[in-house]
Wavefront OBJ file of the C-alpha trace (Angstrom):
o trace
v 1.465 -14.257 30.888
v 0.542 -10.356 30.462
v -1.566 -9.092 28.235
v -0.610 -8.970 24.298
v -2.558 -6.752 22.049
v -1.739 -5.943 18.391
v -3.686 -3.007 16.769
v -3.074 -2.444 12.659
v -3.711 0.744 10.982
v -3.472 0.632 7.253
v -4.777 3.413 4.635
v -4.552 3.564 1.331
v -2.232 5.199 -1.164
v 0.171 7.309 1.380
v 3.437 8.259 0.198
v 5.545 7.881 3.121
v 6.893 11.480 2.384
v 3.907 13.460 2.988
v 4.067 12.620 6.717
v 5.978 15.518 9.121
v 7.971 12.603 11.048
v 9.432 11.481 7.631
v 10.428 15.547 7.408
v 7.729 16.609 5.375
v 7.549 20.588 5.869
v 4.029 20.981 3.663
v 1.900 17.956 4.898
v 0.339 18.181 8.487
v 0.063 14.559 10.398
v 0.452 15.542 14.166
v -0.732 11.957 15.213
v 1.168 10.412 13.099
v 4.158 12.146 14.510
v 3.352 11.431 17.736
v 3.439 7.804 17.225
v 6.550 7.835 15.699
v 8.078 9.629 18.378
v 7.111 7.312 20.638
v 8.218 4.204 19.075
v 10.320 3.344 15.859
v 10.200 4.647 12.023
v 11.480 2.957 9.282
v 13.135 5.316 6.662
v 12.611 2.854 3.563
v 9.671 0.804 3.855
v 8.136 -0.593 0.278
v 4.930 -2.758 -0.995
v 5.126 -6.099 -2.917
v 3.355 -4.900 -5.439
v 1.578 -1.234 -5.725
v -1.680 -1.651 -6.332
v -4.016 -2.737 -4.077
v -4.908 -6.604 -3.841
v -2.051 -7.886 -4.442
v -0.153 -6.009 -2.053
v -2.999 -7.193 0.767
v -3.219 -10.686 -0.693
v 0.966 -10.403 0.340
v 0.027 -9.018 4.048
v -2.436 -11.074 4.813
v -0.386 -14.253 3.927
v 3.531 -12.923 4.190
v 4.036 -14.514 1.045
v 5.620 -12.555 -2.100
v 3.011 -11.867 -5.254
v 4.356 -14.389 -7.282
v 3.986 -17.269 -4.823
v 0.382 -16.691 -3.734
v -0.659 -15.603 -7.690
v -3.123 -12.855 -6.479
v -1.568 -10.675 -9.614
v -4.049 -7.948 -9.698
v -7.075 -6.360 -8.560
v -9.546 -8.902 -10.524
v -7.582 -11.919 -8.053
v -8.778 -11.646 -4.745
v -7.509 -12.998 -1.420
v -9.712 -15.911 -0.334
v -7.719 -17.681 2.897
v -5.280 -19.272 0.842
v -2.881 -19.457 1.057
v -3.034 -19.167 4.878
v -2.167 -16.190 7.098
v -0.806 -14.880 10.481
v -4.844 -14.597 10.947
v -5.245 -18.114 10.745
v -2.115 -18.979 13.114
v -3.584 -16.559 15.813
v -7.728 -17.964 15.193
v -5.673 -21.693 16.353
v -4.323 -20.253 18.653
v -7.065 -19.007 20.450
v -6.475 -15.182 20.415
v -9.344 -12.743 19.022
v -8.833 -11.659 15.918
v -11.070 -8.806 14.455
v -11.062 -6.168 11.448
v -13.034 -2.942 11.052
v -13.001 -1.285 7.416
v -11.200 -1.864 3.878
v -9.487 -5.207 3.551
v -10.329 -5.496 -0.383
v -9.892 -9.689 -0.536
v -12.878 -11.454 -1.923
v -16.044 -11.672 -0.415
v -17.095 -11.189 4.257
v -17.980 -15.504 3.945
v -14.248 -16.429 2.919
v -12.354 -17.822 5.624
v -9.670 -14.976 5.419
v -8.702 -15.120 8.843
v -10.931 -12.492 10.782
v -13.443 -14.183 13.562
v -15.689 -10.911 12.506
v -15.486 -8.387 9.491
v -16.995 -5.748 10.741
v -17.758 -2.791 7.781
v -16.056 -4.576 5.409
v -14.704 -3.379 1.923
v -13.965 -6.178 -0.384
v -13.482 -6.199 -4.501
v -16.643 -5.614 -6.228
v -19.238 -8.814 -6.727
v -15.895 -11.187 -5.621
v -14.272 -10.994 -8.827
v -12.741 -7.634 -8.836
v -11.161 -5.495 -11.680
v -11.279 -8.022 -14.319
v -11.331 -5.441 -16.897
v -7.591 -5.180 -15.730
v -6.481 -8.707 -16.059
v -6.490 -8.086 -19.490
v -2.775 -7.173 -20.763
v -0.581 -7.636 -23.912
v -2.785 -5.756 -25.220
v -3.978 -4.261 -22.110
v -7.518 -3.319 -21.835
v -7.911 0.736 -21.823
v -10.372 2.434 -19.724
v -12.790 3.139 -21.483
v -16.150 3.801 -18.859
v -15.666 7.296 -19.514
v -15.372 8.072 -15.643
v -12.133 9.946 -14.231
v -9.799 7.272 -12.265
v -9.138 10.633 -9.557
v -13.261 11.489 -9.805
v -15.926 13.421 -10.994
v -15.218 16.225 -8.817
v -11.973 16.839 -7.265
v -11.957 19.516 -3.896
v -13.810 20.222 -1.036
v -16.637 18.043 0.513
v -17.755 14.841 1.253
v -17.307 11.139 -0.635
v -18.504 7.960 -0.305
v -14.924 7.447 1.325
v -15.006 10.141 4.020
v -18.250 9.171 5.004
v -16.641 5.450 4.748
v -13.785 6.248 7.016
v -15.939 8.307 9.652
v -17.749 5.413 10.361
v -14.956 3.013 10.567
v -13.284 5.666 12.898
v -16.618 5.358 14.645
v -16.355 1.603 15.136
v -12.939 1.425 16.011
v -13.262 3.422 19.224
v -16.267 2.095 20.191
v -14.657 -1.638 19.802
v -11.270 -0.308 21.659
v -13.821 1.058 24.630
v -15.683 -2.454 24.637
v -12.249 -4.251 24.703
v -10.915 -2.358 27.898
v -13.277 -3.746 29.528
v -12.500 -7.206 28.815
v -8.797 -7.119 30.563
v -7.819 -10.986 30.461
v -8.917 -11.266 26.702
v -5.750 -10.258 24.309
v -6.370 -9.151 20.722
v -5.143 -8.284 17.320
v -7.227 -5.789 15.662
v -6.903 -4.894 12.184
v -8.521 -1.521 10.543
v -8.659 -0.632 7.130
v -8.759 3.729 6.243
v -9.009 4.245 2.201
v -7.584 7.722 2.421
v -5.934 9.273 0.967
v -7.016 7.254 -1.921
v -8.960 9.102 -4.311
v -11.627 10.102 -5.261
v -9.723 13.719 -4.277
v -12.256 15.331 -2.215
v -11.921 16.141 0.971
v -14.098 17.606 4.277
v -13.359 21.576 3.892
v -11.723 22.341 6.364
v -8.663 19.812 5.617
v -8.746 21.117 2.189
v -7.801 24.781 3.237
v -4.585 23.999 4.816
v -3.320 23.602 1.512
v -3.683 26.811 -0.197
v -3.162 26.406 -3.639
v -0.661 29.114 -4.554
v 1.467 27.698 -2.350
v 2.195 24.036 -3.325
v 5.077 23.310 -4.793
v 5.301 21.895 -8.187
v 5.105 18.270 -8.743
v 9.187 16.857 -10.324
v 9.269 15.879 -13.588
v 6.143 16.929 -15.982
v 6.508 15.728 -19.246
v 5.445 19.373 -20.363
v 9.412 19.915 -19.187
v 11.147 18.034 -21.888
v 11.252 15.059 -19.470
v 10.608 11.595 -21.495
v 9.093 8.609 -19.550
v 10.887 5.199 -19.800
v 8.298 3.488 -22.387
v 6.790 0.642 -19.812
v 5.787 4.034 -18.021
v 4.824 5.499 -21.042
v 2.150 2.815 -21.464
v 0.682 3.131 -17.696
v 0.163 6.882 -18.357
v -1.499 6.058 -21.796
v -3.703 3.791 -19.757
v -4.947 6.197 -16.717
v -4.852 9.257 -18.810
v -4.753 11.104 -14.972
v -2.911 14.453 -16.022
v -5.350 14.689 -19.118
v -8.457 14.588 -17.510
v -7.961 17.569 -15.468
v -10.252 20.185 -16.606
v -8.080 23.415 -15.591
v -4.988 24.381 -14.042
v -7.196 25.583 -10.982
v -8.897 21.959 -10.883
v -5.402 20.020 -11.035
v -3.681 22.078 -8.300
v -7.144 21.417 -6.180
v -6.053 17.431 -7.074
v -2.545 18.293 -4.799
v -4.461 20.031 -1.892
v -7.183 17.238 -1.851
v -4.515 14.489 -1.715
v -2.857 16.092 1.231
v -5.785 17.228 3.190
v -6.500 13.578 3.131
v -3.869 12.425 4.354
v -4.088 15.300 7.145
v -7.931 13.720 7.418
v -6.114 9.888 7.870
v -4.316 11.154 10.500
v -7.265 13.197 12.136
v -8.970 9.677 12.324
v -5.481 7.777 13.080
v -5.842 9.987 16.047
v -9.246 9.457 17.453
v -8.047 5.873 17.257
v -5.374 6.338 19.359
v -6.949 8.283 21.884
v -9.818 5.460 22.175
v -6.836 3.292 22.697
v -5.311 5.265 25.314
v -8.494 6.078 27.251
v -9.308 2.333 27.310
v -6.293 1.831 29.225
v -4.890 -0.680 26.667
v -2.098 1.690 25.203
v 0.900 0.413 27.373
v 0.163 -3.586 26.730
v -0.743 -2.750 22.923
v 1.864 -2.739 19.980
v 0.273 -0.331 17.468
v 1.824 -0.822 13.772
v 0.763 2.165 10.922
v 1.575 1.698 7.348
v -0.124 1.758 3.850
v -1.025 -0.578 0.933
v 1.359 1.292 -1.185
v 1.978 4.934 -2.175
v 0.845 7.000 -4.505
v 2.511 9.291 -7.497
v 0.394 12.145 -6.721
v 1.582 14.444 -10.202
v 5.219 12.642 -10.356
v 6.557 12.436 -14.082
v 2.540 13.394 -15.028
v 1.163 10.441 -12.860
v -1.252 10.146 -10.502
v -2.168 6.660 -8.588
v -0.262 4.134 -8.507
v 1.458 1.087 -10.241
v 4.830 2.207 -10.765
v 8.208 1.646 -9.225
v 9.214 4.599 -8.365
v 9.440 5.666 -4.554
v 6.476 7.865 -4.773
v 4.029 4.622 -5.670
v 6.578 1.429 -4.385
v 7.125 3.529 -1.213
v 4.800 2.428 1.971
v 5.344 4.470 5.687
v 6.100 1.936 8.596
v 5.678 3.096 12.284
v 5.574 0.962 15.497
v 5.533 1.489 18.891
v 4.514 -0.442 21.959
v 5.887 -2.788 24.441
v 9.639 -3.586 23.393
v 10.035 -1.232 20.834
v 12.795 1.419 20.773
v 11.336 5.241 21.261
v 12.041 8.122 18.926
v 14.032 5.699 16.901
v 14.494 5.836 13.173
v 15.812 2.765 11.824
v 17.361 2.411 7.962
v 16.752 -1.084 7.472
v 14.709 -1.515 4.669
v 11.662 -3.348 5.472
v 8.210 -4.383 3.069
v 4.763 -5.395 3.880
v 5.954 -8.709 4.079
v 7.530 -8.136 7.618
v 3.973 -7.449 9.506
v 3.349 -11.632 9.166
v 5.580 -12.521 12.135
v 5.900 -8.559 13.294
v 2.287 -9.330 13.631
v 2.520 -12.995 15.877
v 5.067 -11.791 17.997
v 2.931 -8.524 18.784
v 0.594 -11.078 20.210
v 2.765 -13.242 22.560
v 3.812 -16.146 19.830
v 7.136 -17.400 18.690
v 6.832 -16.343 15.631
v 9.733 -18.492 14.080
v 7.527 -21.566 14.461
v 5.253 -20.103 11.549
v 6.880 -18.168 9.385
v 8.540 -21.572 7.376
v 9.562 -20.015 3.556
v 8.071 -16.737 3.827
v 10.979 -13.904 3.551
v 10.025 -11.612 6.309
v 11.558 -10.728 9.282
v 10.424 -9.339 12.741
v 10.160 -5.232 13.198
v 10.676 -5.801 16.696
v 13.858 -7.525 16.391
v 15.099 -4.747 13.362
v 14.054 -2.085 15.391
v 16.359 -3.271 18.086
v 18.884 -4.144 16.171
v 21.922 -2.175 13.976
v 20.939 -1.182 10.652
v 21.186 -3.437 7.616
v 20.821 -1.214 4.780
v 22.290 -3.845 2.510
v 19.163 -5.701 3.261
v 17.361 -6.458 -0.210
v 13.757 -5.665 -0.652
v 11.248 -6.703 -4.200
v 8.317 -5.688 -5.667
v 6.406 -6.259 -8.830
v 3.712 -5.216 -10.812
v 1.584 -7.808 -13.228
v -1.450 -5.755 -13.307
v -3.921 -3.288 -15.251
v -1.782 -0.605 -17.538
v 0.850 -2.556 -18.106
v 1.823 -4.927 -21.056
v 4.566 -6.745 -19.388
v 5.812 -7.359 -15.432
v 7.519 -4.729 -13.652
v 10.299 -6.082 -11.297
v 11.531 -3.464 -8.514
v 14.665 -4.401 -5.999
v 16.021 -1.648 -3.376
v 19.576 -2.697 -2.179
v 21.913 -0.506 -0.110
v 22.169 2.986 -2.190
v 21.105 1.027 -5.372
v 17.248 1.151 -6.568
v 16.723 -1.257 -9.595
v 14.118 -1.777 -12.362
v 13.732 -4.777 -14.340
v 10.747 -4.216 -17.196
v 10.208 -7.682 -19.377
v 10.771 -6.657 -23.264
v 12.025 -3.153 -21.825
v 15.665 -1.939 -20.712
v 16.030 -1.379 -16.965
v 15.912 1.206 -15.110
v 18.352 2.242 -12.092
v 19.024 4.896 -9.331
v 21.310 5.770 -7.045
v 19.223 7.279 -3.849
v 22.122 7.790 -1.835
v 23.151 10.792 -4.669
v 19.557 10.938 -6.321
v 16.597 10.091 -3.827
v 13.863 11.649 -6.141
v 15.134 9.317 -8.953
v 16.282 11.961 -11.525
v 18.940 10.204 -12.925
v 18.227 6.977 -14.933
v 22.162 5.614 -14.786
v 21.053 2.776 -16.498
v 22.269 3.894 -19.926
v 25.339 4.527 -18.431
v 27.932 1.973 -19.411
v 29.807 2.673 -16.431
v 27.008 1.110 -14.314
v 27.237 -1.686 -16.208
v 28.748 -4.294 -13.569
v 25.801 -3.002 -11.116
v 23.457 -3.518 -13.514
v 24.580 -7.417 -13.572
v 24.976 -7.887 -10.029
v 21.254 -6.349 -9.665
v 19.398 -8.792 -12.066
v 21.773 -11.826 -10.910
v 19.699 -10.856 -7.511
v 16.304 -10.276 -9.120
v 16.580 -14.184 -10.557
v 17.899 -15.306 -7.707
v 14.348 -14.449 -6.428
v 12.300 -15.338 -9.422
v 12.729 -15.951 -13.540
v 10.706 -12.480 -14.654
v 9.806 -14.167 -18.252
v 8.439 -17.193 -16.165
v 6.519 -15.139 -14.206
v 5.101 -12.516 -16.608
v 3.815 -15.719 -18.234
v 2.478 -17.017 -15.084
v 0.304 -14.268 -14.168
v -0.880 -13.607 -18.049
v -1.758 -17.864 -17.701
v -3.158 -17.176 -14.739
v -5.207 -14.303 -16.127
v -6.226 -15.592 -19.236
v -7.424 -18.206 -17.669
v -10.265 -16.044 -15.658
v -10.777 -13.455 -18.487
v -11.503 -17.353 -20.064
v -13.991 -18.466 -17.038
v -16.003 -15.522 -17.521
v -16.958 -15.788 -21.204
v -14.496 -13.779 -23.011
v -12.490 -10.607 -23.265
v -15.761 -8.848 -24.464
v -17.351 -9.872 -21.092
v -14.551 -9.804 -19.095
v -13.542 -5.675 -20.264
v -17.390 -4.876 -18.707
v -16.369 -6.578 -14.785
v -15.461 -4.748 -11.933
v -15.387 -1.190 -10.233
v -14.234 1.325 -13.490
v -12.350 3.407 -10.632
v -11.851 2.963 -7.010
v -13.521 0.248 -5.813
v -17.167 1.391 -4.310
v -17.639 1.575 -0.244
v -19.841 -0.889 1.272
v -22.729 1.962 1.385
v -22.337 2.301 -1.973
v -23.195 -1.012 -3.534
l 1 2 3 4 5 6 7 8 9 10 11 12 13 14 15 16 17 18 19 20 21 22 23 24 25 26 27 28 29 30 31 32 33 34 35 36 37 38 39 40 41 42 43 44 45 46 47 48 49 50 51 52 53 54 55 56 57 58 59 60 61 62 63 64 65 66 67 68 69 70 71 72 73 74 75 76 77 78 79 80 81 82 83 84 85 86 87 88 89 90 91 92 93 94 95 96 97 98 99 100 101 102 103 104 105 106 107 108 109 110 111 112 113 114 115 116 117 118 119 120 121 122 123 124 125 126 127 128 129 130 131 132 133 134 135 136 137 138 139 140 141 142 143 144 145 146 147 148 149 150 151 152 153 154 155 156 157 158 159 160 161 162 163 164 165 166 167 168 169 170 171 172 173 174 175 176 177 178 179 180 181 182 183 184 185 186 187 188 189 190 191 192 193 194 195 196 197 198 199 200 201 202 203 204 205 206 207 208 209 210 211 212 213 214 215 216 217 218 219 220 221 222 223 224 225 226 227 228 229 230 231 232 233 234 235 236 237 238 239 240 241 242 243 244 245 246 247 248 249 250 251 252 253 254 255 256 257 258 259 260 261 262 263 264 265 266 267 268 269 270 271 272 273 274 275 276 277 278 279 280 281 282 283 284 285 286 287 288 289 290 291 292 293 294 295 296 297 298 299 300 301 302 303 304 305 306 307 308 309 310 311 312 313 314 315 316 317 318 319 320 321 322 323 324 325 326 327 328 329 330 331 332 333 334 335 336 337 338 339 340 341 342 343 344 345 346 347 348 349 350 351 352 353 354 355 356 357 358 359 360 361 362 363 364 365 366 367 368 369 370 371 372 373 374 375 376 377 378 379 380 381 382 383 384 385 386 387 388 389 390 391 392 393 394 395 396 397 398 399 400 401 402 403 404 405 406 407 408 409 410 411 412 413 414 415 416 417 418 419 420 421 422 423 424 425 426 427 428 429 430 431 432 433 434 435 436 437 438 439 440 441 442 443 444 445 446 447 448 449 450 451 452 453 454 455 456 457 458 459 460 461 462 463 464 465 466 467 468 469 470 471 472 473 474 475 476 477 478 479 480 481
């Protein structure tokens, strides 16, 4: 059988819309763009859940939050349960990752034969400040969530991605000389996840009197639904700017570094191609989840709206259609048997409950944008669940102890228009939630997660101890702890 490779890129925090092949005029991704144009984008691409562990927890395992319980950054993934790692270690194919993962802790069986630079949750426990909700816990370290400085220069990040740039070539050189020995590589990149600074001269192709304004400030006369509300009580993000000039450096840093991911993206690629593995290896892109980056006064994520629920999705390689855009919608979830049949498996064999479906065989196939797509959102900021489901033109929110929320993108894709209020939407409303249950009870599982986070908040001594564990901000890189 010929060779199979599989190599993952995944950042951090990249709102599908700030790349140039998803028509971005402003944002500058030329390797990005390249890869799309040789193989297959997917227009509407989303997270199970934006923020970051449990949306991993869900890659790794192809499962939906709710049925592997990783609810927020405090829950980490451990190996369980198990992923399309695991299937590929039995089956006797090498399986590697360089950089952020953000499960538990390097010893955990999580389905890598080697971690190599590693970023996992912060003394294996996490955030667990952030499991606690109803009343959620507010931030209180007296840090910014964005950073202490926002602009030019280096991080801990940068630095952190340079060197897993570093070790991604250098393992794509070693494995072109190994021809007979297939792979799936996985590598983590944490921009353009803040802290907002950025090397200088990715900074200065965003000069700030010309960005455009950010939709939707609350300075406008715009009101937030209330379960938003809450989450922007909780960060505090637009507040903690300390001038004008300082917040518009906040929109230039953000996409310089997602010009820097793709700078990096590229020297991946080129390893890949001068190691004469390009034309036997499927190469998937795509994100954690997105980011709001000023959106209705928000920055992060942990919202439902496109700019935070939104993830970009590129593949090309062997079998996959060139310069194709497909409107499928398509999650995280997908990558579990996207991910076995990169590497030569039948991929039906494992994929047993899980709800995802192969890229490969969308890609190739005529759009299904009736195809239904959920997230949710159980996590720090919020008092009660956030339910998200993306059907055809129809974008839904379902907020426990709150009224919904719901778009039409075909008419309104920056989500303007809340029609929920709108009795005439009344019959869509129904057919939505009838959809969301069909999926899950949201009261059962907002009180799931809150059991299952009691419970740790519990294990740990307390609330008082629990509100002093984990990172205050972005999780630290591995140099940094």
């Amino acid at each position: 059988m010929s060779r199979r490779n599989v190599l993952i890129l995944m950042s951090d925090e990249h709102d599908p819309r700030y790349m140039g092949c998803s028509g971005s005029q402003l944002v500058k991704t030329p390797h990005l763009d390249a890869l799309a144009a040789r193989g297959t984008r997917f227009s509407s691409a989303y997270t199970p859940s934006p923020i970051c562990v449990p949306a991993r927890a869900a890659f790794a395992t192809g499962y939906r939050v709710h049925q592997t319980r990783h609810w927020d950054n405090a829950l980490a993934y451990s190996g369980q349960p198990e992923g399309w790692g695991h299937v590929l270690q039995r089956k006797g194919i090498r399986v590697e990752s360089v950089g952020k993962l953000h499960y538990r802790a390097e010893e955990d069986p999580a389905g890598f034969d080697v971690e190599h630079l590693p970023m996992h949750v912060v003394g294996g426990h996490g955030m667990v400040w952030g499991s606690i909700r109803d009343p959620y816990q507010p931030m209180s370290s007296g840090k910014r969530m964005l950073g202490e400085h926002i602009g030019a220069g280096e991080s801990s990040y940068t630095e952190y991605d340079s060197a897993v740039t570093r070790q991604t070539v250098d393992w794509l050189r070693e494995s072109g000389k190994r021809a007979d020995e297939p792979f799936v590589l996985y590598v983590g990149m944490v921009a353009p996840h803040f802290p907002l600074v950025v090397p200088q001269e990715f900074f200065d192709l965003y000069p700030v009197d010309q960005l455009p304004e950010a939709k939707l400030h609350p300075n406008t006369g715009y009101q937030r639904h209330p379960w938003v509300e809450a989450y922007a009580d909780f960060s505090r993000s637009e507040e903690s700017f300390r001038s004008s000039e300082e917040r518009l450096s906040a929109f230039a840093a953000y996409f310089g570094l997602c010009s820097w991911m793709d700078h990096n993206v590229g020297q991946v690629l080129t390893a890949l191609r001068e190691s004469g593995l390009e034309d036997s290896t499927t190469v998937v892109y795509t994100s954690d989840h997105g980011d709001n980056v000023g959106a209705r006064g928000l920055w992060g994520k942990s919202t439902l709206y496109q700019e935070s629920a939104s993830v970009p999705m590129l593949i090309a390689g062997p079998g996959v259609p060139q310069g194709h855009v497909s409107d499928t919608p398509v999650d995280l979830l997908d990558l579990f048997p996207t991910i076995l049949q990169g590497a030569g498996l039948d991929a039906s064999a494992y994929v047993d409950d899980r709800p995802g479906r192969s890229l490969f065989e969308l890609a190739n196939a005529p759009d299904e944008p009736e195809r239904l797509i959920f997230s949710e959102y159980h996590a720090a900021g919020s008092n009660t669940a956030g339910f998200m489901l993306r059907q055809g033109r129809w974008k839904y929110h379902y907020y426990v102890r709150f009224q919904p929320e719901l778009f039409d993108l075909e008419n309104d894709p920056e989500e303007l228009n809340d029609l929920a209020p709108n009795p005439v939407y009344a019959p869509v409303l129904k057919t939505m939630e009838l959809a969301l249950r069909k999926i899950c009870d949201p009261e059962t599982m907002d009180a799931l997660a809150k059991a299952d986070q009691l419970a740790l908040i519990d294990s740990v001594g307390g609330i008082e101890v629990a509100s002093r564990m984990g990172a205050p901000g972005a999780t630290p890189a591995p140099s940094s702890t």
